[in-house]
N, C-alpha and C positions, 0 to 999 in steps of 0.2 A: 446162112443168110443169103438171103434173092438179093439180085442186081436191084429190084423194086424199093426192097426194104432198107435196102442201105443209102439210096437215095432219098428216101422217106427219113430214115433217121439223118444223113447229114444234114438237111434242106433243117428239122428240129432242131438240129442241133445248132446252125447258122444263125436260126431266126432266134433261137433262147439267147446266143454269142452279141447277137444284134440289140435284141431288148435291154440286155444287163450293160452293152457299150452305152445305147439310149439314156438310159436312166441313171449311168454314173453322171453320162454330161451336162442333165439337165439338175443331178443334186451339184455338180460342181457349178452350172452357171447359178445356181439359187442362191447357193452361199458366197460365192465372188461376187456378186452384183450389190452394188452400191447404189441407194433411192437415192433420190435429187435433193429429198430433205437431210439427207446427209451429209451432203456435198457440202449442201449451204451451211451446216451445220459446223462442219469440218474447217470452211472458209471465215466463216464470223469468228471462232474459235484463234483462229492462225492472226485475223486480223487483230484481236485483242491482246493475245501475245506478244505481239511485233508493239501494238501500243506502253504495254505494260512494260515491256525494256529498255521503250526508250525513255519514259518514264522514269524506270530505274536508274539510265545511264545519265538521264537530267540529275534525278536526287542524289548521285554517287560525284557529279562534278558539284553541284551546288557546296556540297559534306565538304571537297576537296578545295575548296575556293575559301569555304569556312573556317577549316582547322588551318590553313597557310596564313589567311588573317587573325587567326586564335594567335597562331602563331608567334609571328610577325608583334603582334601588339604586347603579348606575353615576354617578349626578347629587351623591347621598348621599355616596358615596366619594370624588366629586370634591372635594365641600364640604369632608368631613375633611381633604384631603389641603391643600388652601387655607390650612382655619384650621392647619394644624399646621406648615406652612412659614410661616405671618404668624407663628405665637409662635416658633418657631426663629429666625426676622431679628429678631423684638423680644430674642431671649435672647442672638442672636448682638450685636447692638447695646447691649446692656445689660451684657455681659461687657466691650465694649471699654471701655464708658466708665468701670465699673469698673476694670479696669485702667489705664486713663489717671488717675482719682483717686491709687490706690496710687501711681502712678509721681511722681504731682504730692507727694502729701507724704512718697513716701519722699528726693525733692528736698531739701524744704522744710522 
């Protein structure tokens, strides 16, 4: 091989080395590039998220504000329902012994 020829072939062989760098970086800028309708895309998307959570974190306090007043009124209703079966045994107790008097002096 001439001095001619191998600079002939390196100079092919450079320019082939150059094409194929070329052409990777414009398939990589092809597929990295992000259109603007994307972007916007991308951003409306982000914005209705951020809406939909806090949405969420509303409907999750509102739940939590509910079931404490569930709660709350549930504990209340218990209490009545306590004291109001305590004075039904006191009234039920109270009629017996009532009637045990009558019976003792209608006896006696």
């Amino acid at each position: 091989m001439s001095r001619t020829e191998f600079v002939v072939a390196t100079a092919i062989i450079l320019f082939v080395a150059f094409c194929l760098g070329w052409f990777a970086n414009w398939l990589v800028h092809r597929f990295s590039r992000v259109a603007a309708d994307d972007v916007a895309q991308l951003d409306r998307m982000s914005q209705e998220l951020h809406e939909a959570e806090e949405t969420r974190d509303q409907a999750i306090t509102y739940l939590q504000q509910r079931e404490a007043e569930l709660t709350n009124q549930l504990a209340q209703t218990e209490a009545e329902l306590r004291a109001a079966m305590d004075g039904l045994r006191d009234a039920r107790h109270e009629a017996e012994e009532m009637r045990a008097h009558l019976k003792s002096q209608q006896a006696g």
